[in-house]
Backbone as XML, in Angstrom:
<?xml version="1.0"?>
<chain id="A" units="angstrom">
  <residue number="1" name="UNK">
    <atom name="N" x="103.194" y="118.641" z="86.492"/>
    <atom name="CA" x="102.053" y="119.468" z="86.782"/>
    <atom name="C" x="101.497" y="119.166" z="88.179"/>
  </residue>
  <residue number="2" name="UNK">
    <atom name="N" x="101.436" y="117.802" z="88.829"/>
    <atom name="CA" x="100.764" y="117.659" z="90.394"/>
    <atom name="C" x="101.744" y="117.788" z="90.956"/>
  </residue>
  <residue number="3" name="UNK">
    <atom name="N" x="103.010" y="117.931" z="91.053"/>
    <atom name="CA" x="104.409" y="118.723" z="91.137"/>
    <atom name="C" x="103.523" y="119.955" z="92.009"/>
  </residue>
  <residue number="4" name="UNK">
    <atom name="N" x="103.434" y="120.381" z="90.902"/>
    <atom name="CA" x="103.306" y="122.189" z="91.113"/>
    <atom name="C" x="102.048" y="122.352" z="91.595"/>
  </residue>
  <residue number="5" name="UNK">
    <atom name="N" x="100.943" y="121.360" z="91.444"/>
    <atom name="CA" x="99.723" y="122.422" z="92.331"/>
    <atom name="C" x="99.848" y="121.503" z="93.522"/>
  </residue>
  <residue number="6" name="UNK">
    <atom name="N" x="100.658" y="120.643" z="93.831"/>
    <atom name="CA" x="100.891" y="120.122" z="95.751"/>
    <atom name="C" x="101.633" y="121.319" z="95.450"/>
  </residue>
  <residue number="7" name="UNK">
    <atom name="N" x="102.588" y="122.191" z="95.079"/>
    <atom name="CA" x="103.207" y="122.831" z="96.114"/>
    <atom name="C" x="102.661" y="124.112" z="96.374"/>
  </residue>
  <residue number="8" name="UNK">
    <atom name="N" x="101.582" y="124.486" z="94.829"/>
    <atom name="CA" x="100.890" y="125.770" z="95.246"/>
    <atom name="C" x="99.640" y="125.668" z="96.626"/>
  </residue>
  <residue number="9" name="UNK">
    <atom name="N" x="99.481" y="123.994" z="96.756"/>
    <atom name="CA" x="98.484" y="123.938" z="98.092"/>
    <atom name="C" x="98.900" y="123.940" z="99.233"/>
  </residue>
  <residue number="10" name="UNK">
    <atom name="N" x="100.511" y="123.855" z="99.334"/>
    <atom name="CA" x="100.917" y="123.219" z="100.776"/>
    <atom name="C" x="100.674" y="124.399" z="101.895"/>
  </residue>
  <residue number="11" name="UNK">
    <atom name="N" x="99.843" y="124.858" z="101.745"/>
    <atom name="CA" x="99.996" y="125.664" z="102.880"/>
    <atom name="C" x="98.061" y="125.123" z="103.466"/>
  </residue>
  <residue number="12" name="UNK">
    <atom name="N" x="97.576" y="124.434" z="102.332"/>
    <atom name="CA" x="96.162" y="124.314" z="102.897"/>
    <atom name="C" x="96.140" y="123.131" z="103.992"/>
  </residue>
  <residue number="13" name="UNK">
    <atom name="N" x="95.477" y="123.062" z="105.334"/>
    <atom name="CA" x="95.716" y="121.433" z="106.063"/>
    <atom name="C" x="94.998" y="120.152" z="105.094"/>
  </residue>
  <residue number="14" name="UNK">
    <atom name="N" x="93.852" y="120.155" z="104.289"/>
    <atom name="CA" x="93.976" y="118.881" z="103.948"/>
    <atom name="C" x="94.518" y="118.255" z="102.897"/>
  </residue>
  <residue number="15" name="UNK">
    <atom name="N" x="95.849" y="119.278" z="102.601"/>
    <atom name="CA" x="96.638" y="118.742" z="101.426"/>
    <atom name="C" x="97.695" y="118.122" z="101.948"/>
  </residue>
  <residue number="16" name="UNK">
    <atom name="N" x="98.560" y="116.746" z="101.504"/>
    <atom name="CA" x="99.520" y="116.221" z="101.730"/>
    <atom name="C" x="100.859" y="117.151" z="101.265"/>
  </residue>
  <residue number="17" name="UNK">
    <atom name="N" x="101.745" y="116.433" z="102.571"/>
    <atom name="CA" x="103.055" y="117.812" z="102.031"/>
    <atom name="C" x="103.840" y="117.130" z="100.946"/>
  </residue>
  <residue number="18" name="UNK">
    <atom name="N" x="104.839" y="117.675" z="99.677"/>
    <atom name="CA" x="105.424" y="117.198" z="98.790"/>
    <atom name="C" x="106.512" y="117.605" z="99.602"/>
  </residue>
  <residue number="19" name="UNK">
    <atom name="N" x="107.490" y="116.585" z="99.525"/>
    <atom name="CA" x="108.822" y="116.940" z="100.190"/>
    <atom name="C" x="109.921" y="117.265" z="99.125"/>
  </residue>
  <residue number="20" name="UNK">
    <atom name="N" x="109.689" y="116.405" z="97.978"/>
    <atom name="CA" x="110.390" y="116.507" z="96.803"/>
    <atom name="C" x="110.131" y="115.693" z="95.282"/>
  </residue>
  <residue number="21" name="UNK">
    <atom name="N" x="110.589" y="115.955" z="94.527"/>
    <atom name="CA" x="110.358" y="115.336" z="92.905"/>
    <atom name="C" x="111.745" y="114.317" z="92.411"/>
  </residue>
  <residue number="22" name="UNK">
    <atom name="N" x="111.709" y="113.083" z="92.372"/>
    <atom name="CA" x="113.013" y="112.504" z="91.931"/>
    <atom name="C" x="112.590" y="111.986" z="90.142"/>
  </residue>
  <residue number="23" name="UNK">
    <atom name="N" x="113.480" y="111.942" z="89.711"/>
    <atom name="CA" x="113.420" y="111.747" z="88.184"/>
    <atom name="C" x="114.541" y="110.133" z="87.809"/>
  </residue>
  <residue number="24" name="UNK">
    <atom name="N" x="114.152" y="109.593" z="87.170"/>
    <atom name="CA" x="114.661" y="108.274" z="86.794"/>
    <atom name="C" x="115.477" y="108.833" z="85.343"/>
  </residue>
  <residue number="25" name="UNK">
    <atom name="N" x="117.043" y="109.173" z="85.325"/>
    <atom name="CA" x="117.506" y="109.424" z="84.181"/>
    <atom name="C" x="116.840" y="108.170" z="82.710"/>
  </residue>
  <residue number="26" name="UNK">
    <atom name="N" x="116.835" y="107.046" z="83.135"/>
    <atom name="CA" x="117.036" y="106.175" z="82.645"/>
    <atom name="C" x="115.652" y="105.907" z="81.517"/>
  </residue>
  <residue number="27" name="UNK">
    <atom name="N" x="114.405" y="106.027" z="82.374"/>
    <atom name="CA" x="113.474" y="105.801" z="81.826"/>
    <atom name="C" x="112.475" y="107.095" z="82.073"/>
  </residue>
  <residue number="28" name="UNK">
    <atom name="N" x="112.879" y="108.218" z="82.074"/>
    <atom name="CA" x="112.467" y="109.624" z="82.508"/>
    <atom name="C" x="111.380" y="109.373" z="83.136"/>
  </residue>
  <residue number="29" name="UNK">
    <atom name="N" x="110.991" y="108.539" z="84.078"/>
    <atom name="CA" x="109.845" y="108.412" z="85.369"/>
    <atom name="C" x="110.282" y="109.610" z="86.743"/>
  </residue>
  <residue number="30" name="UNK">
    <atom name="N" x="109.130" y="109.974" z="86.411"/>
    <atom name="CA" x="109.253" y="111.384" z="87.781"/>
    <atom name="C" x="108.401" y="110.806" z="88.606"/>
  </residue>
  <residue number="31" name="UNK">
    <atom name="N" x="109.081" y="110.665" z="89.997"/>
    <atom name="CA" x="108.079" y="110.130" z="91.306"/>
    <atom name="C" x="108.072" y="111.231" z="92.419"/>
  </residue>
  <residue number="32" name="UNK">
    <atom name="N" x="106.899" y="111.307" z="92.893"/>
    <atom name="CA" x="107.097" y="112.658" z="94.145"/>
    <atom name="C" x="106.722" y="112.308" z="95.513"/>
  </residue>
  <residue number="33" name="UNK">
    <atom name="N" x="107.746" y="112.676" z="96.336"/>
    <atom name="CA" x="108.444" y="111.993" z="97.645"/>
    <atom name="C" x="107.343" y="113.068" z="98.419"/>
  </residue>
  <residue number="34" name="UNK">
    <atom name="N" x="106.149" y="112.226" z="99.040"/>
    <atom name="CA" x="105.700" y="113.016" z="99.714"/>
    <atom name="C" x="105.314" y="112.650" z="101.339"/>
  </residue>
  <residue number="35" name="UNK">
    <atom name="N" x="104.908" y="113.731" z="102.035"/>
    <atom name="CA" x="105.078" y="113.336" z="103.590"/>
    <atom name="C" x="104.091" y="112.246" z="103.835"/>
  </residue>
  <residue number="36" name="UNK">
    <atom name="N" x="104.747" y="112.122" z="104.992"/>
    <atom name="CA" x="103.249" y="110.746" z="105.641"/>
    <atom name="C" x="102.410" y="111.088" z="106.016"/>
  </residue>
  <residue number="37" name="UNK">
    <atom name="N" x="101.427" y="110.841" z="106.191"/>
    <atom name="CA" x="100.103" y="111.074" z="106.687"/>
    <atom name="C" x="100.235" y="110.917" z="108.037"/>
  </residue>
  <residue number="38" name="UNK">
    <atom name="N" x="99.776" y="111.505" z="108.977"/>
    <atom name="CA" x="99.851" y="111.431" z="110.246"/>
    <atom name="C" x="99.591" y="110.091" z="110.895"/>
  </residue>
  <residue number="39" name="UNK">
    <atom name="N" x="100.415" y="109.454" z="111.943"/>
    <atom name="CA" x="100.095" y="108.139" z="112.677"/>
    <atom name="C" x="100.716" y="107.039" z="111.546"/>
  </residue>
  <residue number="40" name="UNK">
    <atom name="N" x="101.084" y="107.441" z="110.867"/>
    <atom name="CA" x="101.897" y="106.494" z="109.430"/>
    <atom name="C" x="101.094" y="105.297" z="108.885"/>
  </residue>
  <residue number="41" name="UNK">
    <atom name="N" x="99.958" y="105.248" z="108.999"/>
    <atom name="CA" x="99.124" y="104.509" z="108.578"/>
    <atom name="C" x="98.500" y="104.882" z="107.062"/>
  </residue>
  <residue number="42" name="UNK">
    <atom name="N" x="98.421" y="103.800" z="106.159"/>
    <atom name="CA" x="97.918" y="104.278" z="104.377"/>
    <atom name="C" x="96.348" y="103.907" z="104.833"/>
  </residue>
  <residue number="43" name="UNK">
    <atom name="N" x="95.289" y="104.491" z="104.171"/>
    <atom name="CA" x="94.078" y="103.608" z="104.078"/>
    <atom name="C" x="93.981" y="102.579" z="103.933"/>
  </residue>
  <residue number="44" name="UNK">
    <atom name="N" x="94.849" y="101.925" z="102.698"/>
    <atom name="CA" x="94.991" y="100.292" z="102.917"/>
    <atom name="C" x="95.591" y="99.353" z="104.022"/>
  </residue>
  <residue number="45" name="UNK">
    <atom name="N" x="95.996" y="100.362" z="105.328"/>
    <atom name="CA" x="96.126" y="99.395" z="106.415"/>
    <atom name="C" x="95.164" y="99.271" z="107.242"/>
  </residue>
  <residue number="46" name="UNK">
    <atom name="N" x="94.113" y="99.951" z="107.097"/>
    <atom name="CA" x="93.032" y="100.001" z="108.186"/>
    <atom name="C" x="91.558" y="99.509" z="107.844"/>
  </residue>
  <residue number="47" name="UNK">
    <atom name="N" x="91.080" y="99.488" z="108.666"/>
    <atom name="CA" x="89.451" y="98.616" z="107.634"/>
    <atom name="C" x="88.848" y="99.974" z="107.252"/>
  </residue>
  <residue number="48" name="UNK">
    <atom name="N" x="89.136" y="100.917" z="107.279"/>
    <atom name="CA" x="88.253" y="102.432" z="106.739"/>
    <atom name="C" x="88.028" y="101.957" z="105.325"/>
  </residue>
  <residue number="49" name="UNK">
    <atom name="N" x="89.131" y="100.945" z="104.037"/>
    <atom name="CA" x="88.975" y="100.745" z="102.787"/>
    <atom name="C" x="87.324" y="99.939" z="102.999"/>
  </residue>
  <residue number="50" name="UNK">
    <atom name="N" x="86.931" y="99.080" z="103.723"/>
    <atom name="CA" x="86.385" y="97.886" z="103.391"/>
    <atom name="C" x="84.474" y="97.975" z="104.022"/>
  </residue>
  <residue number="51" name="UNK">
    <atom name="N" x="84.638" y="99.767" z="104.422"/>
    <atom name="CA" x="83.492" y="99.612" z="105.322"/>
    <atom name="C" x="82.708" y="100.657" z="104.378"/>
  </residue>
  <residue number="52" name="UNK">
    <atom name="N" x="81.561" y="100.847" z="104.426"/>
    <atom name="CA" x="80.885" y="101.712" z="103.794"/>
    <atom name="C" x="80.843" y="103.202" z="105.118"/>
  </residue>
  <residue number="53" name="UNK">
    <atom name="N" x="81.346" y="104.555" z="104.678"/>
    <atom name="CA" x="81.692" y="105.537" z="105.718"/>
    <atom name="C" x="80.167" y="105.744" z="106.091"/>
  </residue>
  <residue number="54" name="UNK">
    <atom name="N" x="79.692" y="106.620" z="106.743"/>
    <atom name="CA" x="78.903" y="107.267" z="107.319"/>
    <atom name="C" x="78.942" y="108.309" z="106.604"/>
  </residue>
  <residue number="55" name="UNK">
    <atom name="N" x="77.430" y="108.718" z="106.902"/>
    <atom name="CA" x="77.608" y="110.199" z="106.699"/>
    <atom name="C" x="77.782" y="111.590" z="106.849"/>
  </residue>
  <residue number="56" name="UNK">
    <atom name="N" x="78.174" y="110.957" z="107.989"/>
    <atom name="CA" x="78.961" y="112.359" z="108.920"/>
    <atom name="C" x="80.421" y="112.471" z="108.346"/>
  </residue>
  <residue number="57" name="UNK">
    <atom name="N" x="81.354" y="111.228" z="108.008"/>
    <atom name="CA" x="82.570" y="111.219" z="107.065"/>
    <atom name="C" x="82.321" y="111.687" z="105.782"/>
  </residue>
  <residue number="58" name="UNK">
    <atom name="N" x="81.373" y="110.995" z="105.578"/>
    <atom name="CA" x="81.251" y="111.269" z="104.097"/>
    <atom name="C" x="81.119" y="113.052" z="103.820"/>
  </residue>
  <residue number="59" name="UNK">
    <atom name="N" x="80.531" y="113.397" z="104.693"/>
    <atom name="CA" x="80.262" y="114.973" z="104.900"/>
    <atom name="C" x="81.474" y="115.904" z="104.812"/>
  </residue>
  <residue number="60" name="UNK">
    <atom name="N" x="82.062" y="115.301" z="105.730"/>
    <atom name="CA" x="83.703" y="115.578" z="106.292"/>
    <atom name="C" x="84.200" y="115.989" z="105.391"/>
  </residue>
  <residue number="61" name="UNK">
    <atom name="N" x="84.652" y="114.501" z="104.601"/>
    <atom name="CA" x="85.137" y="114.751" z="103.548"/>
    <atom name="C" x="85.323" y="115.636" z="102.241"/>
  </residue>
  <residue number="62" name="UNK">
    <atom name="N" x="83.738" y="115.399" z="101.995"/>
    <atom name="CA" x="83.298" y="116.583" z="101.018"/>
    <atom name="C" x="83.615" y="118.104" z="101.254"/>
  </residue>
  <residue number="63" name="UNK">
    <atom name="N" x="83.136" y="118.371" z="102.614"/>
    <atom name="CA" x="84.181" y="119.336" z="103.225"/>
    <atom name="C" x="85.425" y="119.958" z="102.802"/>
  </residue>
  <residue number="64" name="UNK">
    <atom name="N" x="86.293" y="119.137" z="102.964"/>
    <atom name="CA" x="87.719" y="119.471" z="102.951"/>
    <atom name="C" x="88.128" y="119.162" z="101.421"/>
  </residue>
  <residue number="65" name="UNK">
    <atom name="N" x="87.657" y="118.492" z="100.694"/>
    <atom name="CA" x="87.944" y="118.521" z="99.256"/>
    <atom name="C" x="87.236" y="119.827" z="98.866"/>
  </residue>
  <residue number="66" name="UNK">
    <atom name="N" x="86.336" y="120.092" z="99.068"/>
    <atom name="CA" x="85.369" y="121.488" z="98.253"/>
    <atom name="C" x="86.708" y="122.745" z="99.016"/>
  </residue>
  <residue number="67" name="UNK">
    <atom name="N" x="87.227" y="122.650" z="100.420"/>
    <atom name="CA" x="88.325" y="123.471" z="100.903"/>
    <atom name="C" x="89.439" y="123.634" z="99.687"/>
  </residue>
  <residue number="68" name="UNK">
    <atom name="N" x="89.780" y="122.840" z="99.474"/>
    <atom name="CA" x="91.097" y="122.129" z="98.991"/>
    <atom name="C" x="90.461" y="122.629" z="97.108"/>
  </residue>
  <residue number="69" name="UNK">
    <atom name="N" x="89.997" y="122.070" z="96.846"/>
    <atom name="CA" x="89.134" y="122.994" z="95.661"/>
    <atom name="C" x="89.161" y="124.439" z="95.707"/>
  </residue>
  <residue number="70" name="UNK">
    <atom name="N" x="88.818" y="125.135" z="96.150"/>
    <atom name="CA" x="88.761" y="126.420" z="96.197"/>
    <atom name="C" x="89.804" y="127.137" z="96.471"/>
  </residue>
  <residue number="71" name="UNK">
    <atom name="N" x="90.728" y="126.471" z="97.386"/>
    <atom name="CA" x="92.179" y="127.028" z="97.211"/>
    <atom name="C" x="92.845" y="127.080" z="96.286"/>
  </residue>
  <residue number="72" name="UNK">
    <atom name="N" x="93.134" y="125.749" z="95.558"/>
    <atom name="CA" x="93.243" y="125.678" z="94.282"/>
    <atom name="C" x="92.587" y="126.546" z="92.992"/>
  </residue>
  <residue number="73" name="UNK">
    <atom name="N" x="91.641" y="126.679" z="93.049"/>
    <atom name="CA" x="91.265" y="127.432" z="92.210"/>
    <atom name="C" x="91.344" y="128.963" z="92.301"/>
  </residue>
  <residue number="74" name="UNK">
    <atom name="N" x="91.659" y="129.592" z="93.607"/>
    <atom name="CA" x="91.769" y="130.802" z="93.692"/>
    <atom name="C" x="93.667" y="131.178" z="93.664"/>
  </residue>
  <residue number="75" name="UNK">
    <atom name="N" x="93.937" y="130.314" z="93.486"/>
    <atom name="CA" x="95.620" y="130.161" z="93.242"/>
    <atom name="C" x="95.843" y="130.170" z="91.656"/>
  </residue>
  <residue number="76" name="UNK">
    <atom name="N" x="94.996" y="129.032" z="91.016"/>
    <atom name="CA" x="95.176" y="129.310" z="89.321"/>
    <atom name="C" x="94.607" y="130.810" z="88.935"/>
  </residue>
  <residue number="77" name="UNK">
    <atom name="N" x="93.295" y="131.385" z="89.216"/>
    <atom name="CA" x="92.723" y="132.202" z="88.756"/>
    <atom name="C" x="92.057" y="133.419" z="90.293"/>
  </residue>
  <residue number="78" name="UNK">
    <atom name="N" x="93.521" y="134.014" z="90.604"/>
    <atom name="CA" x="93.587" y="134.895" z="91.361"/>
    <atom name="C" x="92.688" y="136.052" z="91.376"/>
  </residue>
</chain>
């Protein structure tokens, strides 16, 4: 299922790209191969985890998730 709504978002910018879905015959674990984040850095390499944001980020953020929300939702219920 997060399969399918990364790929119904990939066209929005603050969604990460899915490149692909691999499946573990063995122990049927599905993992999904997705792009890097720009500058190849995770949050856990940078002190952004350890600081309390601002609220101009914090703003940001909310931003682009409420984006990313609404795409989504106008994709399930067209």
């Amino acid at each position: 299922m997060e399969a399918g709504c990364l790929r119904a978002c990939r066209s929005h910018p603050s969604i990460i790209v899915i490149d692909g879905v691999a499946a573990d015959p063995k122990t049927k674990d599905v993992h999904l191969v997705l792009g890097l984040i720009q500058g190849g850095l995770s949050l856990r390499d940078s002190d952004y985890m350890w600081r309390t944001p601002s609220e101009d980020t914090v703003r940001e953020m909310m931003r682009q998730l409420i984006g990313a929300a609404k795409g989504t939702w106008s994709w399930l219920y067209p």
